[in-house]
Structure formats: structure tokens, C-alpha cells
NUGU-383788 format. One line per 10 residues: number of its first residue (from 1); their letters; for each residue x, y, z of N, C-alpha, C, CB. Coordinates in Angstrom, 3 decimals, m for minus. Glycine has a CB too. Layout:
BEGIN
NUM	a	X Y Z X Y Z X Y Z X Y Z ~ ...
This chain:
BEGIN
1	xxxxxxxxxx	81.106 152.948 100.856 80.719 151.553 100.990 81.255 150.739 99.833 79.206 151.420 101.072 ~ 81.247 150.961 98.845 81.492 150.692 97.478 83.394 150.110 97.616 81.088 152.388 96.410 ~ 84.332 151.575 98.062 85.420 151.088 97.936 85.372 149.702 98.668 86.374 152.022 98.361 ~ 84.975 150.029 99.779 85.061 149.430 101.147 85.050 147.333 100.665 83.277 150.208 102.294 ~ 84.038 147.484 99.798 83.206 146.289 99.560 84.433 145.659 98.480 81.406 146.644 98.849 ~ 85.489 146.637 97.609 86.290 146.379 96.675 87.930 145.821 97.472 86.282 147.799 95.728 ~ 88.245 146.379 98.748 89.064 146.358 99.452 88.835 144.659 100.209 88.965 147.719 100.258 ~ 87.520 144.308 100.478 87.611 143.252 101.380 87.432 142.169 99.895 86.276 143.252 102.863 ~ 87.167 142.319 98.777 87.241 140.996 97.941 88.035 140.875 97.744 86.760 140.688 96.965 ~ 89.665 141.752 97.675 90.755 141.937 97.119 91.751 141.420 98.149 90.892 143.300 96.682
11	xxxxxxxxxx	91.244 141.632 99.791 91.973 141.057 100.250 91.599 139.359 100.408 92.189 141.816 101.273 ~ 90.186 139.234 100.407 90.195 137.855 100.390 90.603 137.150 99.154 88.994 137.451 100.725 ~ 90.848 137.692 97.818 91.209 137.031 97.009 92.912 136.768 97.003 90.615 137.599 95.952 ~ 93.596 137.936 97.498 95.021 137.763 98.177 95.133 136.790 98.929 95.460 138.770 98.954 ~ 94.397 136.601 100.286 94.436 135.665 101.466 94.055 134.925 101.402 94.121 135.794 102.394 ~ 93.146 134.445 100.250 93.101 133.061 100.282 94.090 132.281 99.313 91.744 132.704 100.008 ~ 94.790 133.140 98.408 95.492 132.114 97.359 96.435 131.353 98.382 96.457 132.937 95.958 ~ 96.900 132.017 99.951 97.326 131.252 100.334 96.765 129.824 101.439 98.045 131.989 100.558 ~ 95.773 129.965 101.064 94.725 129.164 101.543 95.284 127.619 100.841 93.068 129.817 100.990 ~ 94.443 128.116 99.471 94.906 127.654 98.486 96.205 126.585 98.410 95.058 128.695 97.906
21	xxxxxxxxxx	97.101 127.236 98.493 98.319 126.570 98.372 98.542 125.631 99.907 99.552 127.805 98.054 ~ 98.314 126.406 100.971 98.394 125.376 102.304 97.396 124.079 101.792 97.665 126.245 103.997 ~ 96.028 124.310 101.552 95.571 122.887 100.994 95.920 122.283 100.358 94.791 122.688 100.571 ~ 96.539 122.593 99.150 96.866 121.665 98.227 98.444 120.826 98.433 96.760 122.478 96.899 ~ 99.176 121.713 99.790 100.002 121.005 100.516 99.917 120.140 101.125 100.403 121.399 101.052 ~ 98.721 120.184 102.001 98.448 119.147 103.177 97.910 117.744 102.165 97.010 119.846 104.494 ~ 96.975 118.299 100.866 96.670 116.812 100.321 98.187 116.522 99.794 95.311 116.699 98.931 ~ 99.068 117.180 98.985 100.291 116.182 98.851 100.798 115.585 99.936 101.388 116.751 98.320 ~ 100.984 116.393 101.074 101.313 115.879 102.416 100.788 114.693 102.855 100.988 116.722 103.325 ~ 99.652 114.651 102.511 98.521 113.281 102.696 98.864 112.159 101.876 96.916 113.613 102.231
31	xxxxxxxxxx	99.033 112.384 101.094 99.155 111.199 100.169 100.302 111.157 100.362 98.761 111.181 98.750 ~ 101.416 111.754 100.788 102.673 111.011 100.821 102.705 110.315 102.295 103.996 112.044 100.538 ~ 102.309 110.626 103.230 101.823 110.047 104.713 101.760 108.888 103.974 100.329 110.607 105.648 ~ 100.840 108.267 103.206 99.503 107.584 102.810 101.053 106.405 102.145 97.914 108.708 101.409 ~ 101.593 106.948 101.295 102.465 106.362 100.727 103.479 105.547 101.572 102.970 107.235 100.015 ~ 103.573 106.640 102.408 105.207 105.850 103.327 104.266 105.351 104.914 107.107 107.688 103.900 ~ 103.155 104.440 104.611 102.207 104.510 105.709 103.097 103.723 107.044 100.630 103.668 105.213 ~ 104.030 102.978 106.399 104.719 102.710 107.696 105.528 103.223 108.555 105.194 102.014 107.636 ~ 106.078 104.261 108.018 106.966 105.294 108.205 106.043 106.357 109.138 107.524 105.889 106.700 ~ 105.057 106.678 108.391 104.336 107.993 108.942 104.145 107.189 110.500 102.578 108.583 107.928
41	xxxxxxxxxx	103.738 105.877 110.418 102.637 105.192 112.221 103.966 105.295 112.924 101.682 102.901 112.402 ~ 105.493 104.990 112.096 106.246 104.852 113.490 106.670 106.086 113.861 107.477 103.925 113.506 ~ 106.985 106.944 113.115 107.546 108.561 113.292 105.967 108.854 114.329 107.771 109.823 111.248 ~ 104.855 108.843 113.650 103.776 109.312 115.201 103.098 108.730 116.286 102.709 109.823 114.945 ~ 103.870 107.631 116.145 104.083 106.644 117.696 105.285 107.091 118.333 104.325 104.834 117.485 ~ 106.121 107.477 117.832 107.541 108.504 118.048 107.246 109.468 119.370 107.837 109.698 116.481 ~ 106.921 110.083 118.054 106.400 112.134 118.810 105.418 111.702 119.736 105.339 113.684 117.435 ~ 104.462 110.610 119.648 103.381 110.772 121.147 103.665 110.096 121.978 101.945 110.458 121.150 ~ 104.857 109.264 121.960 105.811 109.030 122.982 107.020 109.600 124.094 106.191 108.487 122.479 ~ 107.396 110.668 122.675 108.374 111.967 123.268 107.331 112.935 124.101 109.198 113.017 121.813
51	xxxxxxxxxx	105.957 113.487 123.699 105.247 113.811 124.232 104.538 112.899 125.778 104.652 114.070 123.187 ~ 104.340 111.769 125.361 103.952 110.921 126.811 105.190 111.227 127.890 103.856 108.984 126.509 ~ 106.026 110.703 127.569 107.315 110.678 128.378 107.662 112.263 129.288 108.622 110.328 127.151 ~ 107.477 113.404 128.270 107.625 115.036 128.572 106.343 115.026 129.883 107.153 116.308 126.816 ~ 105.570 114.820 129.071 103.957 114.686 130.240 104.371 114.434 131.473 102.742 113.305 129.968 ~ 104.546 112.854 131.404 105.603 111.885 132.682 106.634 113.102 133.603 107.073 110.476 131.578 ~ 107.043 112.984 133.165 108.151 113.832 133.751 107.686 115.063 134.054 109.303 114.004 132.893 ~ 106.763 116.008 133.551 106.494 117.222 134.397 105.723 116.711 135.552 105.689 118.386 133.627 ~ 104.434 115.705 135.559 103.605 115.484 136.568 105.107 114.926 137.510 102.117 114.322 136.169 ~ 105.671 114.263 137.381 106.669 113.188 138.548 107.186 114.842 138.959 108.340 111.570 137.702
61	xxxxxxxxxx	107.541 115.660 137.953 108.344 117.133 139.110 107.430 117.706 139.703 109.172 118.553 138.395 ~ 105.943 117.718 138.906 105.204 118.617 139.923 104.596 117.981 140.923 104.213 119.403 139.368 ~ 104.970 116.516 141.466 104.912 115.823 142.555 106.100 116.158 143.979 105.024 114.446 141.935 ~ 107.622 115.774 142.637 108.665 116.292 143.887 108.276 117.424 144.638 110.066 116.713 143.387 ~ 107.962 118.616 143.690 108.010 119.474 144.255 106.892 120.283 144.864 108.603 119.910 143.664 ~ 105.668 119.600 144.933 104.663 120.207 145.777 104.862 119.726 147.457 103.153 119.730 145.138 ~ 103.663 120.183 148.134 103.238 119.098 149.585 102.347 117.972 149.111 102.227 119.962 150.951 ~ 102.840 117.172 149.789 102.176 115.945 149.439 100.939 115.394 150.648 103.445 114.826 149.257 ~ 99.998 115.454 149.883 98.833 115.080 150.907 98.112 113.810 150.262 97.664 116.423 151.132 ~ 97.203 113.194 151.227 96.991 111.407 150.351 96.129 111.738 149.187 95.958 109.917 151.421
71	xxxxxxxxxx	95.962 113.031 148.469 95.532 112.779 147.358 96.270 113.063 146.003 94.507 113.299 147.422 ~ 97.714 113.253 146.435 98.487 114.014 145.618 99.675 113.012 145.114 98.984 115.327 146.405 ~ 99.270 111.739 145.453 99.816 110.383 144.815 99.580 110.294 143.722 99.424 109.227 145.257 ~ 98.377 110.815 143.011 97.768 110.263 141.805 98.682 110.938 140.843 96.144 110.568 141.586 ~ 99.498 112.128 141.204 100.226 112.539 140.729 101.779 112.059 139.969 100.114 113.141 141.446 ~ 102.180 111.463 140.863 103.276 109.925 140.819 103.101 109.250 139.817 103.111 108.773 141.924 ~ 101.709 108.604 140.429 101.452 107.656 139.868 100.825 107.596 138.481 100.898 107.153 140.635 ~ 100.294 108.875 137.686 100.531 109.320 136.316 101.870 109.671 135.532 99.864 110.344 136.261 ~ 102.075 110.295 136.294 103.606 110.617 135.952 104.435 109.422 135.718 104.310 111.402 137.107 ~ 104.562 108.431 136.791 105.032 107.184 136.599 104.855 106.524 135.338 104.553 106.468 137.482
81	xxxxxxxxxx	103.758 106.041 134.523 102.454 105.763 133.906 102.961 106.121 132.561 101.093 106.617 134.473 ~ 102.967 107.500 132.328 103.180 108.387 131.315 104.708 108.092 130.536 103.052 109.855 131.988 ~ 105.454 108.594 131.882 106.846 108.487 131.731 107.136 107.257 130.729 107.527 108.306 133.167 ~ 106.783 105.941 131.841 107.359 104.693 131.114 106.218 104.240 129.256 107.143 103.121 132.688 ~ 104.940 104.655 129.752 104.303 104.362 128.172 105.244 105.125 126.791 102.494 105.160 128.145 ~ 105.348 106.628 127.670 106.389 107.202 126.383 107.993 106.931 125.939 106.464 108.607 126.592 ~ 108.543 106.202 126.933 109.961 105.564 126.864 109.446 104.163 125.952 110.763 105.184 128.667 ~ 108.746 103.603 126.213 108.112 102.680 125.440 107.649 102.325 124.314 107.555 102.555 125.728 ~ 106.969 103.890 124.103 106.812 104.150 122.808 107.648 104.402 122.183 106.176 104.850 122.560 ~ 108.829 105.112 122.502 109.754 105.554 121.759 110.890 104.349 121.577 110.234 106.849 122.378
91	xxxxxxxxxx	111.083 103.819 121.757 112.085 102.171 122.114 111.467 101.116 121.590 112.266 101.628 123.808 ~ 110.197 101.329 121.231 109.796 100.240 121.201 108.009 100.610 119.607 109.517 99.763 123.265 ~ 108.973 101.227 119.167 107.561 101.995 118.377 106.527 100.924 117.608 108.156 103.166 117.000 ~ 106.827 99.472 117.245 106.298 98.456 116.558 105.048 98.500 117.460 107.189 97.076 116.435 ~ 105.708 97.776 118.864 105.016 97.505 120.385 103.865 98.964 120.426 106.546 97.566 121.997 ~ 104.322 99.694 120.906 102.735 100.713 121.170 102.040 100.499 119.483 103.178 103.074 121.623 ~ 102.476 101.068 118.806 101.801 101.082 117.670 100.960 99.595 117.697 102.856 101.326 116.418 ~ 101.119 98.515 118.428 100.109 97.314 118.144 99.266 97.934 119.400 100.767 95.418 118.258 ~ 99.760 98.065 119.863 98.790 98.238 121.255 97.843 99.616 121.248 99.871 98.364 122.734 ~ 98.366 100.558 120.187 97.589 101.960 119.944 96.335 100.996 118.974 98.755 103.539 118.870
101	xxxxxxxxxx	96.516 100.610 118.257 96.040 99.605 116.997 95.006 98.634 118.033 97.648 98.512 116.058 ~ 95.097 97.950 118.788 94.626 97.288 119.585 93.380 97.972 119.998 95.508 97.007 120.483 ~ 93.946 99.515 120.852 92.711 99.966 121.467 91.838 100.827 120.615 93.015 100.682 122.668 ~ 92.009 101.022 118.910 91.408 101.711 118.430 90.686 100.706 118.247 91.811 102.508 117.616 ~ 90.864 99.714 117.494 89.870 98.694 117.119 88.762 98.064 118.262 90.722 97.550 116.582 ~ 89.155 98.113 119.678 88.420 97.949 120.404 87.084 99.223 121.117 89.333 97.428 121.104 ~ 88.109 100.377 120.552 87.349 101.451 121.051 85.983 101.319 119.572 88.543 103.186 121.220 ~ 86.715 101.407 118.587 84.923 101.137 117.278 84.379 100.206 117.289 84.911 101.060 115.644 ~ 84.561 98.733 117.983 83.935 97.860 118.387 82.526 98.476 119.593 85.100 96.924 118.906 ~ 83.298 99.083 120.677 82.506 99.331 121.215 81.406 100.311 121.120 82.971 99.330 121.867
111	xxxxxxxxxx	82.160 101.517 120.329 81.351 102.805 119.968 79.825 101.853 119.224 82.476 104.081 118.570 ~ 80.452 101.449 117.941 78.973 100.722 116.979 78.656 100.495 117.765 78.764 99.576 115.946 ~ 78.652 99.336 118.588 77.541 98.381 119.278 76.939 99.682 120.745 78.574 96.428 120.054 ~ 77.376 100.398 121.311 76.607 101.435 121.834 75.526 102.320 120.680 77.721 102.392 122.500 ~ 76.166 102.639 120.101 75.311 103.403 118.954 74.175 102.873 118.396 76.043 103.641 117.834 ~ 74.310 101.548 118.354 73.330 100.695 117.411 72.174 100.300 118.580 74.197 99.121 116.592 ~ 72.680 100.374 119.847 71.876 100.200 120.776 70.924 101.150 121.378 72.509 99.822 121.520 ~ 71.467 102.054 121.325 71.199 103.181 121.830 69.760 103.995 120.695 72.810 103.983 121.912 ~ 70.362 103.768 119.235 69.833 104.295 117.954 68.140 103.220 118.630 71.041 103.703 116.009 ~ 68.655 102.048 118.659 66.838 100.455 118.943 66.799 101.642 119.975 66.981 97.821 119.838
121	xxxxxxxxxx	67.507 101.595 121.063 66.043 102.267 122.132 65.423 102.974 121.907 66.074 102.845 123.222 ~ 66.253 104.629 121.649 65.760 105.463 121.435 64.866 105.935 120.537 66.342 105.829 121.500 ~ 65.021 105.462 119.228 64.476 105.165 117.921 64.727 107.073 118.144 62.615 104.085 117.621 ~ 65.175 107.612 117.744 65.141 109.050 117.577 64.671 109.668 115.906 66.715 109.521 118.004 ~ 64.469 110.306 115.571 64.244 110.477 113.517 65.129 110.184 113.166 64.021 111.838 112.589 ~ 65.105 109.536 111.839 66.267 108.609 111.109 67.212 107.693 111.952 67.260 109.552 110.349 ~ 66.937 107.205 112.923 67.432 106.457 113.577 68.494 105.228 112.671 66.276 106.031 114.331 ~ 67.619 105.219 111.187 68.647 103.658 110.978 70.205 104.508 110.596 67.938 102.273 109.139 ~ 70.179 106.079 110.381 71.835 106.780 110.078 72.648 105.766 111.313 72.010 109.063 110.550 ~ 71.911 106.166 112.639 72.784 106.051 113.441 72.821 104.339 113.501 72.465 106.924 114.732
131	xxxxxxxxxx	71.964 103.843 113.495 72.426 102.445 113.260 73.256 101.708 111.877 71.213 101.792 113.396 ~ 73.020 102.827 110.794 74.386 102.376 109.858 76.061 102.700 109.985 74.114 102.959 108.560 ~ 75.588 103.799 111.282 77.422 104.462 111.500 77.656 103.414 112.051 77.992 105.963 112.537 ~ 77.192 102.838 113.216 77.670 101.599 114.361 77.844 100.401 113.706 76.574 101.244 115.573 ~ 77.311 100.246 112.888 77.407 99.277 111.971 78.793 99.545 111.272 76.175 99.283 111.030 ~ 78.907 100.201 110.515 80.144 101.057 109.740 81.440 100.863 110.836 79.687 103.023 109.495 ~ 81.122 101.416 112.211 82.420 101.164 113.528 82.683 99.853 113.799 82.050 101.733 115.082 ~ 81.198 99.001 113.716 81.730 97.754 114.278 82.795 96.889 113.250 80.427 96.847 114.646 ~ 82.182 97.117 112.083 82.380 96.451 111.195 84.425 96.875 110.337 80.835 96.801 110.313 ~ 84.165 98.391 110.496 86.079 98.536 110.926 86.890 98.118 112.231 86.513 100.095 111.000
141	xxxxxxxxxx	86.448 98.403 113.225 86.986 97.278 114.445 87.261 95.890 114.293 86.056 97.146 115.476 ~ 85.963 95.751 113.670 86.423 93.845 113.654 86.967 93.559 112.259 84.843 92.547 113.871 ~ 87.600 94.616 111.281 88.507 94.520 109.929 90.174 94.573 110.816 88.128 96.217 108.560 ~ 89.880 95.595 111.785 91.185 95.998 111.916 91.653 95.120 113.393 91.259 97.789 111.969 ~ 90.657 94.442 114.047 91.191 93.327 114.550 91.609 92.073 114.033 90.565 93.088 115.234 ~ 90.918 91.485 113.214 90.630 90.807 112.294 92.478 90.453 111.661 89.406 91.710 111.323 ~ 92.764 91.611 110.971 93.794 91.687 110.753 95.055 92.363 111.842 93.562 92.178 109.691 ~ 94.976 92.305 113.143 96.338 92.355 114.070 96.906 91.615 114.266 96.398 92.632 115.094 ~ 98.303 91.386 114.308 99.111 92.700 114.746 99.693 93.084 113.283 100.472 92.401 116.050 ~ 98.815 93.222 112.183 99.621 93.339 110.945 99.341 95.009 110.574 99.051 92.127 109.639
151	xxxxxxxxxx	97.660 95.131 111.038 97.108 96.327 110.957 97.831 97.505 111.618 95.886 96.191 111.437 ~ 99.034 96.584 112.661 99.224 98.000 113.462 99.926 99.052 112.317 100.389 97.780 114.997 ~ 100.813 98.414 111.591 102.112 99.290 111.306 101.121 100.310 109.882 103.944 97.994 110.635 ~ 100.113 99.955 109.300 99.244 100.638 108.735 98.204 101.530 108.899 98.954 100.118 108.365 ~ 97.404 100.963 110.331 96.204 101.610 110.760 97.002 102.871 111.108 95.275 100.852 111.998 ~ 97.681 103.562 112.168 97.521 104.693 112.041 98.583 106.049 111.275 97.259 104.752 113.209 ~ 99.271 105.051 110.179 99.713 105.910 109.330 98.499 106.591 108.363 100.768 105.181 108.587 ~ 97.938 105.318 108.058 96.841 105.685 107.428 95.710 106.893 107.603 96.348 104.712 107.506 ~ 95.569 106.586 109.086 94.259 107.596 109.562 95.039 109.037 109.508 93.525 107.215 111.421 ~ 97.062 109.587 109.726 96.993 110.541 109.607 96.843 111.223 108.704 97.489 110.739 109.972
161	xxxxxxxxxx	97.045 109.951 107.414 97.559 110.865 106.014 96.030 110.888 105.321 99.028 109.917 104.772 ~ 95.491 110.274 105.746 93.797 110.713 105.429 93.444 111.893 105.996 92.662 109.699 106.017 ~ 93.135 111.980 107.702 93.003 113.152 108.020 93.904 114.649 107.210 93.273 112.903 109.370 ~ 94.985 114.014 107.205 95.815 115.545 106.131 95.545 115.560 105.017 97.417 115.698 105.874 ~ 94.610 114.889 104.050 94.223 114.775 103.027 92.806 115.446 102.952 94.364 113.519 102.731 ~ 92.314 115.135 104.071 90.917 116.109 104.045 90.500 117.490 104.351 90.155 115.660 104.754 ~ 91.742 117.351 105.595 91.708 118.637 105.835 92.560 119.714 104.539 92.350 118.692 107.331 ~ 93.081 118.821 103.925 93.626 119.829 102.549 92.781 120.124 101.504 94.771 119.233 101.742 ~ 91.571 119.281 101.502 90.491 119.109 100.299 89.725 120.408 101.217 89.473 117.195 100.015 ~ 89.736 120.169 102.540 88.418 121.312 103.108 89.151 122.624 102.692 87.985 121.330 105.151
171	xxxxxxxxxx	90.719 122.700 103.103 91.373 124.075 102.990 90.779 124.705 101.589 93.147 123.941 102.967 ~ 90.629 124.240 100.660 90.928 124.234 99.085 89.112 124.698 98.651 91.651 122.238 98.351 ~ 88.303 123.884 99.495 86.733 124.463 99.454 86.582 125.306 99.911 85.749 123.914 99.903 ~ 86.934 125.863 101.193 87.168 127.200 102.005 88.023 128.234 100.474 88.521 126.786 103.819 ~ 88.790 128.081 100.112 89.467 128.853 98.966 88.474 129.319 98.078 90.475 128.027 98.166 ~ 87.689 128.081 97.944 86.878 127.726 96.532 85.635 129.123 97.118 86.061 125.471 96.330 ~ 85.028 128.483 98.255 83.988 129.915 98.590 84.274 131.318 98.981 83.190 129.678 99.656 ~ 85.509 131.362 99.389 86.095 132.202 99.805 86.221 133.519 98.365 87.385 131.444 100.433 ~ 86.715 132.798 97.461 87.096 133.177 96.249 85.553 133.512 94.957 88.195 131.835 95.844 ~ 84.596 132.677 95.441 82.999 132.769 94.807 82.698 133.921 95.610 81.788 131.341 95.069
181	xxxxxxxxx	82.654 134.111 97.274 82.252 135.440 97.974 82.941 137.027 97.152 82.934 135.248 99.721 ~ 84.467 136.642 97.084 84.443 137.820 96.185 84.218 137.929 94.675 85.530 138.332 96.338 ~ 84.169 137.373 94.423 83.777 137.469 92.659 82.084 138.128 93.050 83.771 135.338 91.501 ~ 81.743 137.607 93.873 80.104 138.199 94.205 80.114 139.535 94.852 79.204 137.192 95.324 ~ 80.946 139.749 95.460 81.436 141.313 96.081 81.461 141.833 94.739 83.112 141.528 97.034 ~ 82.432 141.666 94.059 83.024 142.872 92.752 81.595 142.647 91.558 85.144 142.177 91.728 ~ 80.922 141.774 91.357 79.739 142.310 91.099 78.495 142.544 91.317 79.637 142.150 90.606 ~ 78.637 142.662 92.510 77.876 143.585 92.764 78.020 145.203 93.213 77.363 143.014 93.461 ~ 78.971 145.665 93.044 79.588 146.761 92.673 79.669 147.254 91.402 80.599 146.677 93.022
């Protein structure tokens, strides 16, 4: 039991240094997103355009090529949909990026004001959390409307190189316990 217990701190202290290092990549990664924020929104208005468009185009083949019965239009007619949003996006990356920008700000407009509504009816325990998040949504919706179509070319460079910034801070805490679990293995041995 003893080796046993010496073998698994040793490998987690191996396996995580590369933990380690992937986090502390993704936060440089983040902050350089963060840096070139206009760069990062049009390069991933890009790719989810090359991706929309790929989408498009498999549904439009797996239309040609099935039987077509009256419910198997919807098929087309996504495909159709897809196709042209991702040619669009990609041709036109300023354009979706206002219009991606558009519906985020409308989508946290709406989330708060459900939330905040929902938080009065229900009154559930601690109810005012959930009425400070909706508050918190409404109140970025109507920042990031507030400021369109300027927000577009920022809002979602921003949100990726944050998200890769956190998820590099979490990689790096995962390291951090990962690395406390074995130091607690080897003494207690």
C-alpha cells in the first residue's frame, strides 16, 4: 500500500507539471486574445462562419440525397440558412460580429429581467443573489447596447480571451491541489 500511495503522488506530481504549464499558457493566451481584441472577434467570427457554412452544406447534401417527404424541407431550409449566415460571416466578419454583438446584448437583457422576475415570484432562499445576477445581465446588455455597433469589434474578442484566461487560472488551481494531494500522500507515508 505504502509503495502504491508513493507511485500515485509521483505520478501526479509528473502530470500535473504539465497541467501547470497548459494553464499558464492559456492565461498568456488570454491576455494576448485580450490584447489583439479586435483581431481575436474577427478571426472567431471567421471559424464560426467556416463552421456555419460546413454545417450549411452537409444539411443541403443530406437533403439532396435523402427521400424527401413534407417534413424533410426543414432540412433545405437550414442548410440554406446556415450556408449563407456562414458565407456571411466569413465576407463580411465586421457585419455578423455586430449582429453576434447585437444578439448577445439582447439575449442578457432578457436573461436579467427573467431572472429578476422570476427571483420576486418565487422568492426562493437568498433570492436577492438571483436578483443581483439579473441585475448584473441587464445592466451589461444595456452597456453593450448602449455602446453598438462599436461594442461589436470588442465584445466578443473580449469574452474569448477572458474565458482563456480563466480557464488557465482554473488549470493552474487544479495543479495547485493536485500538487497539495501529493505532498499529503508522501506524508503520510
Amino acid at each position: 500500500m505504502t509503495e502504491l500511495g508513493l507511485d500515485a503522488a509521483e505520478t501526479v506530481k509528473r502530470t500535473g507539471r504539465w497541467t501547470l504549464v497548459a494553464g499558464i499558457s492559456q492565461v498568456v493566451l488570454g491576455l494576448f486574445a485580450i490584447m489583439l481584441v479586435g483581431a481575436t472577434t474577427l478571426v472567431t467570427v471567421v471559424i464560426l462562419g467556416v463552421i456555419l457554412a460546413a454545417t450549411g452544406l452537409v444539411d443541403v447534401i443530406d437533403f439532396v440525397g435523402t427521400a424527401r417527404t413534407r417534413h424533410s424541407w426543414w432540412k433545405l431550409a437550414r442548410g440554406v440558412l446556415f450556408a449563407v449566415a456562414g458565407v456571411v460571416a466569413v465576407a463580411r466578419p465586421e457585419t455578423a460580429a455586430a449582429a453576434v454583438t447585437l444578439l448577445m446584448a439582447a439575449l442578457l437583457l432578457a436573461s436579467g429581467i427573467f431572472r429578476m422576475a422570476a427571483a420576486y415570484v418565487g422568492r426562493p432562499p437568498r433570492w436577492g443573489w438571483i436578483v443581483a445576477a439579473g441585475t448584473l445581465s441587464v445592466l451589461l446588455g444595456a452597456l453593450i447596447l448602449l455602446r453598438w455597433p462599436s461594442s461589436s469589434i470588442w465584445l466578443i474578442g473580449m469574452f474569448v480571451g477572458v474565458e482563456m484566461m480563466f480557464h488557465g487560472w482554473t488549470m493552474v488551481m487544479v495543479w495547485l491541489g493536485f500538487r497539495t494531494m501529493a505532498t499529503n500522500v508522501e506524508q503520510a507515508m
